[in-house]
C-alpha positions as CSV (number, residue, x, y, z in Angstrom):
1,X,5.8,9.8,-2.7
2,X,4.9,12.4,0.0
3,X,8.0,11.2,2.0
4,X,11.0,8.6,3.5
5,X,11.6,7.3,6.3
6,X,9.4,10.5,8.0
7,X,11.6,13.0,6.2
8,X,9.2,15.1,4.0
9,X,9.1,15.1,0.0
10,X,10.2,19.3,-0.6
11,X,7.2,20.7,-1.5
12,X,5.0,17.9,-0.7
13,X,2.6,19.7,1.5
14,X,2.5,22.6,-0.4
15,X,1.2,20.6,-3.2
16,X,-1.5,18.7,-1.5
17,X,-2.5,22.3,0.5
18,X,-3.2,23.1,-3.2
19,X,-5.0,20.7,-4.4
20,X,-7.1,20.8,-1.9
21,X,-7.3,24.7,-2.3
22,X,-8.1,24.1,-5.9
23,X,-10.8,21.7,-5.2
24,X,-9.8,18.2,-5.8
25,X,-11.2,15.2,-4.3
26,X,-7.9,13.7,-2.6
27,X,-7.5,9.7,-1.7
28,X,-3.9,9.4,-0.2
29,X,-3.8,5.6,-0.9
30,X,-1.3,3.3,0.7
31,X,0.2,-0.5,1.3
32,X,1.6,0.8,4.7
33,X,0.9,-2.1,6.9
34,X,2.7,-1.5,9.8
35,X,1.2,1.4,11.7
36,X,-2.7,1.7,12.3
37,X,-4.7,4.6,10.4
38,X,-4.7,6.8,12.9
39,X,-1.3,6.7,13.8
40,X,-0.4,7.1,10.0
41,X,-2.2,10.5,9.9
42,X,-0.4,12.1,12.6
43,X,2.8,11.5,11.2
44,X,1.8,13.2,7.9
45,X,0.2,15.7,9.7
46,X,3.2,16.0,12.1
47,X,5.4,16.8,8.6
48,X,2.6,19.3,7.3
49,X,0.5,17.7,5.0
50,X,-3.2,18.1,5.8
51,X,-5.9,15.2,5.5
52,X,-9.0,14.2,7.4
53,X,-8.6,10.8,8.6
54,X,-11.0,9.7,5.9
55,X,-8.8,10.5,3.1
56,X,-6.2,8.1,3.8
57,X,-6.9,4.6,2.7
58,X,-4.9,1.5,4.4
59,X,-4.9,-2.4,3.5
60,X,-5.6,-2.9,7.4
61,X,-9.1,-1.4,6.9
62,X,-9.4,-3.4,3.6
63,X,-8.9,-6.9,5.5
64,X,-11.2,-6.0,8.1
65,X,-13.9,-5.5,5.3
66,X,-12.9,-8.4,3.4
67,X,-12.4,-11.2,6.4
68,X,-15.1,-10.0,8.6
69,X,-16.7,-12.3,10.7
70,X,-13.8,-15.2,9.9
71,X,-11.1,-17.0,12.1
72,X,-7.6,-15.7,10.9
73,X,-4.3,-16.9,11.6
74,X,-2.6,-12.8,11.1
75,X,1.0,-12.5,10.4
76,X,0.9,-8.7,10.9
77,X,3.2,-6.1,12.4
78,X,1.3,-5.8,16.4
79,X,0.3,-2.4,15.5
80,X,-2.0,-2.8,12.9
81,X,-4.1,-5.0,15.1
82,X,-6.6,-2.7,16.5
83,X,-7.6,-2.2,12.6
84,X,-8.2,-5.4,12.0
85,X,-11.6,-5.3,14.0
86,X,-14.6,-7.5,12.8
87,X,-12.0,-11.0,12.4
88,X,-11.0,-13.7,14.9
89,X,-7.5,-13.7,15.4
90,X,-6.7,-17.3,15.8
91,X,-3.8,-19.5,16.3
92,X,-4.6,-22.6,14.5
93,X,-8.0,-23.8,12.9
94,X,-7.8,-20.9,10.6
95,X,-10.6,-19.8,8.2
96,X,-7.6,-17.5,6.3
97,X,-4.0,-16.8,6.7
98,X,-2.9,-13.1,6.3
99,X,0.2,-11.5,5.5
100,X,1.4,-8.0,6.4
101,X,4.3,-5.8,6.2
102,X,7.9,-5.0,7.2
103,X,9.3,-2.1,8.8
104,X,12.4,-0.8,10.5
105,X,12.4,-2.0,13.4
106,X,12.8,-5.8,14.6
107,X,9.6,-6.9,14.9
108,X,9.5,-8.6,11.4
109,X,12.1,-10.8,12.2
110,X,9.7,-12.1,15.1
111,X,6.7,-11.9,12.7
112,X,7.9,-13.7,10.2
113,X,10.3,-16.1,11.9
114,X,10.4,-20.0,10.9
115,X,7.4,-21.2,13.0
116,X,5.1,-18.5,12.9
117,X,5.6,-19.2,8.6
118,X,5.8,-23.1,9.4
119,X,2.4,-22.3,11.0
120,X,0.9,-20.3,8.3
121,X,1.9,-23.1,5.7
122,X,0.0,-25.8,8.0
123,X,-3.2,-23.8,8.1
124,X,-2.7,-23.2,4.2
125,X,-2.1,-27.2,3.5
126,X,-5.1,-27.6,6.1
127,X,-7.4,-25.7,3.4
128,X,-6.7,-22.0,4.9
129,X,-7.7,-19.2,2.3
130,X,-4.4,-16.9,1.8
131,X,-4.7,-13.5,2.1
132,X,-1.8,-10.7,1.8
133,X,-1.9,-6.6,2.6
134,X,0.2,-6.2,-0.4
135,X,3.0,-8.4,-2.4
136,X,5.8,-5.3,-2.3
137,X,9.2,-6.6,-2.9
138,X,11.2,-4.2,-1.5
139,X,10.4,-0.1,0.3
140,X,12.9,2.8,0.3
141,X,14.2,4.1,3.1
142,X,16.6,7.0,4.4
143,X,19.5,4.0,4.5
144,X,18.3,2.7,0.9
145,X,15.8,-0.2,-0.4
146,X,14.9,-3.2,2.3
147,X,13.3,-6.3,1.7
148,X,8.9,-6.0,2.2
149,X,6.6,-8.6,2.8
150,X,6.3,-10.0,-0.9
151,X,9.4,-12.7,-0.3
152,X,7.5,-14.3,2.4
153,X,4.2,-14.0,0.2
154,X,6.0,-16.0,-2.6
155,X,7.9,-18.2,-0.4
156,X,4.6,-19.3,0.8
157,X,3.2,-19.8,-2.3
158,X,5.3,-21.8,-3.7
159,X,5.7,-24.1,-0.6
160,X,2.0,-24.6,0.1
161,X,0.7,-24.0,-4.4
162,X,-1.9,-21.8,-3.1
163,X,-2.2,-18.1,-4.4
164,X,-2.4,-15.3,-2.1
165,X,-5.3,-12.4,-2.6
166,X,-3.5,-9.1,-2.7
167,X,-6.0,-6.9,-0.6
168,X,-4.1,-3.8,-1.4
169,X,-1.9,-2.2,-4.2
170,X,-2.6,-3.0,-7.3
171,X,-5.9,-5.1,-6.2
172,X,-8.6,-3.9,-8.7
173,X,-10.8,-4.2,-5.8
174,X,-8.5,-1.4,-3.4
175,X,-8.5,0.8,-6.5
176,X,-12.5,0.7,-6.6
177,X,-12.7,1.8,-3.2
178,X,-10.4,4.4,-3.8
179,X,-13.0,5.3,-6.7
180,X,-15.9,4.9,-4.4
181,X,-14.7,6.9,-2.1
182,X,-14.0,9.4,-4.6
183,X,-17.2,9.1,-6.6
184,X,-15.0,9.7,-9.7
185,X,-14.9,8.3,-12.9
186,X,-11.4,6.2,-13.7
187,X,-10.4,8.3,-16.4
188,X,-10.5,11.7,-14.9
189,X,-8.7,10.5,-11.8
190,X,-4.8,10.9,-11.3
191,X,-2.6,8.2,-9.3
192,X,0.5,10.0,-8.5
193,X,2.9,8.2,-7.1
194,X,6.4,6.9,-7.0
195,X,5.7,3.0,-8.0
196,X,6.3,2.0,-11.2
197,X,4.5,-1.6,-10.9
198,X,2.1,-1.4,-7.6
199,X,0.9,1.8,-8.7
200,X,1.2,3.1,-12.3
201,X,0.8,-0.6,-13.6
202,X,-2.0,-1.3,-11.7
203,X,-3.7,2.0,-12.1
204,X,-3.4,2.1,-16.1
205,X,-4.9,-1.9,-15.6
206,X,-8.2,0.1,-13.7
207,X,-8.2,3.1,-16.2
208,X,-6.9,5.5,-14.5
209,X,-4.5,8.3,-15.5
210,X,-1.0,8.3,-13.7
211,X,2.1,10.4,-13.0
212,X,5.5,9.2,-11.9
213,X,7.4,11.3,-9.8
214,X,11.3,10.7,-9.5
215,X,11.6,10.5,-6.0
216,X,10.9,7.6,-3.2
217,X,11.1,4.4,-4.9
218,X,11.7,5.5,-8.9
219,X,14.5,4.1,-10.4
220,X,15.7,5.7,-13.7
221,X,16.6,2.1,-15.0
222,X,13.3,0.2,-13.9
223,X,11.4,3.2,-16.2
224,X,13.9,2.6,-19.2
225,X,13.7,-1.2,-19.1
226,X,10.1,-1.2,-18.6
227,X,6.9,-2.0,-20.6
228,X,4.7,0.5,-18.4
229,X,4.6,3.7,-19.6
230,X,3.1,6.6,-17.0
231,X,1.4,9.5,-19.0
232,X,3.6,12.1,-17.3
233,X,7.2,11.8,-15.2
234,X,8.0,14.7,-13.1
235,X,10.9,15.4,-11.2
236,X,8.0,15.2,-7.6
237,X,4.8,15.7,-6.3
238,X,5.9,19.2,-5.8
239,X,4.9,19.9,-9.5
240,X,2.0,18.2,-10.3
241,X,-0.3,20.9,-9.4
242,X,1.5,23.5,-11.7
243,X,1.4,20.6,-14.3
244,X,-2.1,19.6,-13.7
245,X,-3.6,23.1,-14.2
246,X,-1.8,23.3,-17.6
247,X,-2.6,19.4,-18.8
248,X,-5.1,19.1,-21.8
């Protein structure tokens, strides 16, 4: 939504600047699960967009809070692994198997490769809780849409019959801490985004209001052929200030 593959959104940080000029409470909210917090907030920074550290909400964090204190087998990019503090990271004997992201580069195909998910389906047939960042099927990139993580979730599922807790996007529970965080009220609170299903679906599920913005992942034909209906589509995030001063 703000950008893709590290090339800005036109306009993007213009927009947020303004929001935040205008006085809104901002949670930039995201299934990233490949680069730690941190690291996340210097490249938005790096393309102009301003945020404290605090604003920007990441599954990592949301595992760490929810698997805390337990021995877990973590299929994650290596990155992310200084944000996963407060869990074991174990081998085998696994209280929980978790799930993480793709990116770019060729780590995923040593992440995910046939015995580290042979392993992860022992632990799971063993009695292993099953945990996953997100379920995403597929990301955009500068080179077009490439597989995610949510293959390997249901590939797992199916082999093993257990269901996999999605800790981020559209997890009621990551919107409520998005909320929280916020102390606002679902129904005067915006999700702006470029998700159709993650995002709007999820967000409209939690009561929230939400505008689709035609860049990033939108699709023309996934909007036509779908059920979810956003309250506003606009062309990007560029606009949603002008629009959200005039909206009733």
């Amino acid at each position: 939504m703000l950008h893709v593959s590290g090339q800005a959104i036109p306009g993007a940080a213009e927009a947020v600047a303004r929001l935040h000029g205008d006085g809104h409470a901002l949670r930039f909210v995201t299934n990233n699960s490949t680069r730690p917090r941190a690291k996340l907030v210097d490249e938005l920074r790096a393309l102009g967009i301003e945020l404290d550290e605090d604003e920007l909400q990441t599954t990592p964090r949301a595992a760490a809070r929810e698997l805390a204190g337990k021995r877990v087998l973590a299929l994650v990019m290596a990155a992310i692994v200084p944000d996963l503090e407060g869990m074991e990271l174990v081998g085998h004997d696994a209280d929980a198997v978790l799930l993480g992201g793709c990116d770019e580069t060729t780590e995923p195909n040593q992440v995910f490769s046939y015995m580290n998910l042979a392993g992860a389906f022992a632990e799971l047939m063993s009695g292993a809780d099953f945990y996953c960042l997100h379920r995403n099927r597929w990301w955009q990139t500068s080179r077009g849409p490439m597989l995610d993580a949510g293959a390997f979730v249901a590939g797992l599922e199916y082999a093993t019959g257990v269901e996999a807790t999605v800790l981020g996007k559209p997890s009621p529970s990551y919107f409520a801490a998005a909320l929280d965080a916020l102390a606002a009220e679902p129904e005067l609170t915006w999700m702006v985004t470029d998700d159709l299903e993650s995002d709007v679906r999820g967000a409209q599920v939690f009561g929230m209001r939400t505008a689709l913005v035609r860049t990033g992942k939108f699709r023309p034909d996934a909007l036509e052929g779908s059920d979810v209906v956003p309250e506003v589509v606009l062309s990007s995030v560029a606009q949603f200030p002008d629009w959200l001063e005039r909206a009733p």
